[in-house]
N, C-alpha and C positions, 0 to 999 in steps of 0.2 A: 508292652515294651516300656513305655515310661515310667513303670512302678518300679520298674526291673534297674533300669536306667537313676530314678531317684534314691535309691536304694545305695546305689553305687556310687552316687556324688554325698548322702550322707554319713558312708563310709568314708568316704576321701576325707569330708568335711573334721571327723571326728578325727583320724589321725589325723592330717595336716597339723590342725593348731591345737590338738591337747595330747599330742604326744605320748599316748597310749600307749603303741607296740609297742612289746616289750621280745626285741630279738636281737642280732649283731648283724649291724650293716657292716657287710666287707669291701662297700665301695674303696673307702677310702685305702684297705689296705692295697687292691688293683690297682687305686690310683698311684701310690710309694713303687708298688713292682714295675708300673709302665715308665716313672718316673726315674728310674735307676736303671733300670732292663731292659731299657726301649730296643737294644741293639743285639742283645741276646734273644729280644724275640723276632727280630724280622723287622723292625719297625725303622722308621726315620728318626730325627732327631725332635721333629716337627711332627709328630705321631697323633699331637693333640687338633690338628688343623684335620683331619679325614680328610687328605689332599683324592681329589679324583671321584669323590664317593656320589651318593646322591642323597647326602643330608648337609646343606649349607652352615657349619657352624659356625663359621662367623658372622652369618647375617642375623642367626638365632639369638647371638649373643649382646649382636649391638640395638635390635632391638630391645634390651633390657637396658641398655646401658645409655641409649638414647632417652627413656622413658626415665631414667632414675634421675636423670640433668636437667630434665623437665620439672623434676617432683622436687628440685632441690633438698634443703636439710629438712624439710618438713616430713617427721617420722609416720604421723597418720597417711599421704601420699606414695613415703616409698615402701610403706607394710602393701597397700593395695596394689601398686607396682610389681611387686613380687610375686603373691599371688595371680595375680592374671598373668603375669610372662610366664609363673610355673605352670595354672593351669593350660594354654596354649601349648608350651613345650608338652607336656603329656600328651595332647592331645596330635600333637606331630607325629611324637614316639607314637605311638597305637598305629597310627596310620603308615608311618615309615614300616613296622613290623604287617601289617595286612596287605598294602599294595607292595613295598619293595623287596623285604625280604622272605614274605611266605608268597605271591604275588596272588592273593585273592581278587574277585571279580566285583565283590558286594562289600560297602560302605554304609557302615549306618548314619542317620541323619536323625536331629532330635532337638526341636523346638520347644517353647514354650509362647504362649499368648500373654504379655503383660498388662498392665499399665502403665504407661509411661506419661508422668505429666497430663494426665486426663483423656490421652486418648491410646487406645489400643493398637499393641506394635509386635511383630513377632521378635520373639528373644532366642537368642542363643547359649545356651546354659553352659556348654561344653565350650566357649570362644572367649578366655581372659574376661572372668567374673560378669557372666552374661550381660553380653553386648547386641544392641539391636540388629537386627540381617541386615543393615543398610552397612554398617561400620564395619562388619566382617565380609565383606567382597570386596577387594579393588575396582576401582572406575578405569585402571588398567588395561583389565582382562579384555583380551577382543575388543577391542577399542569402546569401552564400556555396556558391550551387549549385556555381557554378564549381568552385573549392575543394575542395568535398566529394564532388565526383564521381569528380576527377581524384585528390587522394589517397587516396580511401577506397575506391575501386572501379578506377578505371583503374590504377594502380600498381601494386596485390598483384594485380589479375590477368596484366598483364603479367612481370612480376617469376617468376611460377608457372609461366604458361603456355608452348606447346613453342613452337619458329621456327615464323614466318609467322605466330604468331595475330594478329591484330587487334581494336581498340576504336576503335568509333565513339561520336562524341558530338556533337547536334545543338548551335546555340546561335544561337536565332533574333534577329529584328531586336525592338525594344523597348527598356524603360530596364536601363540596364547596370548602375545602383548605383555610378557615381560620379559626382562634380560636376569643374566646372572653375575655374576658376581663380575668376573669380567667385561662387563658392556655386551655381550654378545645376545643374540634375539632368543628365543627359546621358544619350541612350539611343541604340542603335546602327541606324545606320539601314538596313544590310544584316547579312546572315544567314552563318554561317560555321558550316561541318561540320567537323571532326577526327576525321582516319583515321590513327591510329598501330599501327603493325604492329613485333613484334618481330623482331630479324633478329642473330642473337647475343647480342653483348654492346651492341646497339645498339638505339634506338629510331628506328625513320624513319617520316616521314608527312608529310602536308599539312594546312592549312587553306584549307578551298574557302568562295570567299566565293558566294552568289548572294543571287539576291531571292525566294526561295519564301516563298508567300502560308502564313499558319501551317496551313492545311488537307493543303497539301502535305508541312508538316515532320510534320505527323501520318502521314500516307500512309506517309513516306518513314521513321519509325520503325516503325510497325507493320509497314513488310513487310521490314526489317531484323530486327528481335525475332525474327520467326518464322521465317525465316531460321535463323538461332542457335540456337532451341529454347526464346525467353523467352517469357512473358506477352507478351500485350496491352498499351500503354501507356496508363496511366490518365494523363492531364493534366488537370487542374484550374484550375492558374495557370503562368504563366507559366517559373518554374523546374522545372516536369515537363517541359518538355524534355528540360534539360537531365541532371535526373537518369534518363531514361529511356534511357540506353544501352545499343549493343548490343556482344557480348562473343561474337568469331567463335575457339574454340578451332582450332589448324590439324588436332590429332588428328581430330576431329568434321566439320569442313569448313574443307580448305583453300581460303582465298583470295587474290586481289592485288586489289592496293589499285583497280585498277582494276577490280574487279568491281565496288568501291563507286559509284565513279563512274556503272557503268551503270544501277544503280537509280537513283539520283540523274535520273539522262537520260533514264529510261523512267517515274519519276513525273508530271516533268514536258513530258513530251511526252504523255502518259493526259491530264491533267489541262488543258489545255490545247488538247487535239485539235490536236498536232502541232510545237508549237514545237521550234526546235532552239536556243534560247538558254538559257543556265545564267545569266547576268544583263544587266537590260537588252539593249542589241543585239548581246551578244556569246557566241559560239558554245561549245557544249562542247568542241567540235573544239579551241578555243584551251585549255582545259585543260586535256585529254587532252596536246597536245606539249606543256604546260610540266612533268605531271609527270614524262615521262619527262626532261626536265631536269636535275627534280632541284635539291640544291642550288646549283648553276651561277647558279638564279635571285636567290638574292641578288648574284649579281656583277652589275648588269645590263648595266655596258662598260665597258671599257677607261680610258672617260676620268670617268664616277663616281665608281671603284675611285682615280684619282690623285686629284681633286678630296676622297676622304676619308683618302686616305694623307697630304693634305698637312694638313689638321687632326689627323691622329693625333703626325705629325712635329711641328709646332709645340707640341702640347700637355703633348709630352714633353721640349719642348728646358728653356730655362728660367726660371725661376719666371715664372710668371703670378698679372695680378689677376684678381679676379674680371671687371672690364669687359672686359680682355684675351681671356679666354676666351670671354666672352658673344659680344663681338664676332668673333671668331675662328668659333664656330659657326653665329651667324645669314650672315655671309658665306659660308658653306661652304655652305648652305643656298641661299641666294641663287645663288649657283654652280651648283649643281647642279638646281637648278630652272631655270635661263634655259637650258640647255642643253637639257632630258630635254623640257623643255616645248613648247621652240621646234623641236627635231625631231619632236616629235609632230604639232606646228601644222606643220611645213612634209611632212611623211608624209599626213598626212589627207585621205583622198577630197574633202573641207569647205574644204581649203585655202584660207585668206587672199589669199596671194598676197602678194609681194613687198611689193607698193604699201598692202594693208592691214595686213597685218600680217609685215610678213615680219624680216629680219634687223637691217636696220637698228633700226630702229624698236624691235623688240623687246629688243636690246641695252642699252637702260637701266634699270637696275634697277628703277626707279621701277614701268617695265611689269610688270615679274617679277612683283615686290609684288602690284601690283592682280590679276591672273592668279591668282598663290593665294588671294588675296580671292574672287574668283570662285570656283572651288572647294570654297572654304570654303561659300559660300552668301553670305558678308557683305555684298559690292556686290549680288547677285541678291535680297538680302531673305528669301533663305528659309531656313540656318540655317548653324551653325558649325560645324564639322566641328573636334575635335582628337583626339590620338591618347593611346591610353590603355594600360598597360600589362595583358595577358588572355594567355591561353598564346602567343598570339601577339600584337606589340602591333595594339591594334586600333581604327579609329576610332568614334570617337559624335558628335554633333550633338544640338545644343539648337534645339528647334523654336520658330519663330517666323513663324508664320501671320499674316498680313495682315488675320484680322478674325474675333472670337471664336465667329461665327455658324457658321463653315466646319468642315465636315464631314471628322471624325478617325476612323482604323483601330481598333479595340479591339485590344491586344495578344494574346487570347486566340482569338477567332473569326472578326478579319478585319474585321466587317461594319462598316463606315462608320457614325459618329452623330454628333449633334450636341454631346452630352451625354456624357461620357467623366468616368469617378473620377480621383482625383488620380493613379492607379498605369496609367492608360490604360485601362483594364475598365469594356467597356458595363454597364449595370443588369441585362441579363439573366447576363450571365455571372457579375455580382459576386455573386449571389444564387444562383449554386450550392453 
């Protein structure tokens, strides 16, 4: 996977800055059509903000523009500035097209072992001009479970450990410890495992999204621990999860990543009396081929990979305003959503059909828009979905229930009440 992987960043590498391709970026002319058309296609006036959607672009943008005020006039500063906000943003886009718009289960995951200042550090290659795994997690997340896991126990054990070990680490659905753009909490509303395994001087893995019930993520630690040779997992609150991971040494028991997966499959098929789905109605079967994938999965076709080549071309040509770029990005977005979406809608056993929703029709942006609305929850009422930066970026949603009466999960034990603390924890659990 990492040759596959390197292969793919020394392409990046070669266009980005020698300007090689030789093809016609139509960004910009999308960009003139949405800019005079906005209202012939459906759109607002404000078409460049993706009001409602689950790609924050204004936060995208101001951290470039925070970073550039930082770098002051100094040209060597805001070249490297650039670069890492673009690499990031690709790296959103990929993700925004795997979990939101196609809604894949499996996430690639891809390390590097460096040096850093004399001593050995995991790198992130794909995270704004490889940055160490300490500097790409929030101390946010989960009131810095995250964080604290990943550097203080995932790291020096891989770092130590022989080829093929592996660390898993659960990280269920519940409040994630950020807010959105409006101040408001954000909590994740599916559940994502990380299985990272050593393999030289490389880190490879996945993040497996599904929808296990929290009894399951218990299940599914405790018979990993033991597995390994640890303890029992004591969870209390909600960040026992996360810090309750397991740590498969290869000397002790070697394994492949896909053993993980089988426990995973056989928790919740026990558990369930038989299910073959890893989330909602979709099959483990389907993430089993994506991880033999691999990272291939960020590429997801042919014509995505142009539709972000030609935002990376334009961002690099020259100087932009800030609306320049703003706009420049929500149209890439837009692009790549009418596409990814309208072949999903015309693929689907559920099919529209032509006459309801088919090509034509769908062709206006206007549609595109409402359709990530939909997604989002926003037109459907039931909640926002945006994407947040976590080892992987990942999304959360802000709930919004139709009527205070209606009966909520406790993030701890599952069981539906009426009555739920500010942190989502029924009264019995709060009082352990």
């Amino acid at each position: 996977m990492g040759a596959a992987l390197q292969e793919r960043r020394n392409y990046n590498s070669e266009y980005l800055y020698t300007q090689e391709a030789k093809r016609v970026n139509r960004l910009p002319s999308e960009m003139a059509h949405l800019r005079y058309n906005w209202e012939r296609e459906g759109l607002a006036r404000n078409w460049f903000d993706l009001p409602n959607t689950g790609f924050m672009i204004n936060t995208q943008l101001n951290f470039l523009s925070q970073d550039l005020q930082e770098a002051g006039q100094d040209i060597g500063k805001r070249e490297k500035v650039n670069k890492s906000w673009l690499e990031k943003t690709e790296t959103d886009l990929r993700s925004f097209i795997l979990e939101y718009l196609a809604g894949r289960l499996v996430f690639p995951i891809y390390y590097t072992i460096e040096n850093v200042n004399g001593s050995f550090r995991i790198i992130n290659t794909l995270h704004g001009q490889g940055k160490k795994l300490e500097d790409t997690i929030s101390k946010k997340e989960r009131n810095g479970a995250v964080w604290d896991t990943f550097v203080n126990h995932v790291e020096p054990f891989l770092l130590k450990a022989r080829d093929g070990s592996i660390a898993v680490v659960d990280s269920p659905s519940g409040p994630s410890g950020f807010f959105d753009e409006a101040g408001n909490p954000i909590d994740y509303p599916d559940s994502q495992t990380y299985i990272l395994q050593k393999r030289g001087s490389e880190i490879v893995g996945f993040a497996i999204k599904t929808d296990f019930t929290f009894s399951e993520h218990k299940e599914l630690l405790a018979r990993l621990r033991r597995y390994a040779g640890q303890s029992e997992p004591q969870i209390d609150k909600l960040e026992d999860y996360i810090t309750n991971l397991a740590l498969f040494d290869s000397a002790n028991m070697p394994l492949k990543i896909e053993d993980i997966l089988n426990v995973m499959q056989d928790v919740r098929l026990k558990s369930t009396g038989g299910s073959l789905c890893a989330f909602e109605n979709k099959l483990w079967r389907e993430v089993y081929v994506d991880i033999r994938r691999g990272d291939d999965l960020w590429r997801y076709d042919s014509l995505t990979d142009e539709y972000i080549d030609d935002f990376k071309d334009y961002f690099l040509g020259s100087t932009k305003t800030y609306q320049d770029v703003k706009e420049a990005l929500a149209a890439t977005i837009l692009r790549i959503s009418r596409f990814v979406r309208g072949k999903l809608k015309q693929n689907s056993a559920l099919s529209f059909g032509i006459r309801d929703y088919g090509l034509e029709r769908y062709s206006l942006y206007g549609a595109v828009l409402k359709d990530l609305q939909n997604i989002a929850g926003c037109a459907g009422g039931g909640s926002k979905r945006s994407l947040f930066d976590s080892l992987v970026p990942r999304f959360g949603e802000i709930s919004k229930l139709s009527s205070d009466s209606e009966e909520k999960s406790c993030v701890l034990c599952g069981e539906k009440n009426e009555e739920l603390g500010p942190c989502g924890v029924c009264l019995p659990c709060e009082g352990k």
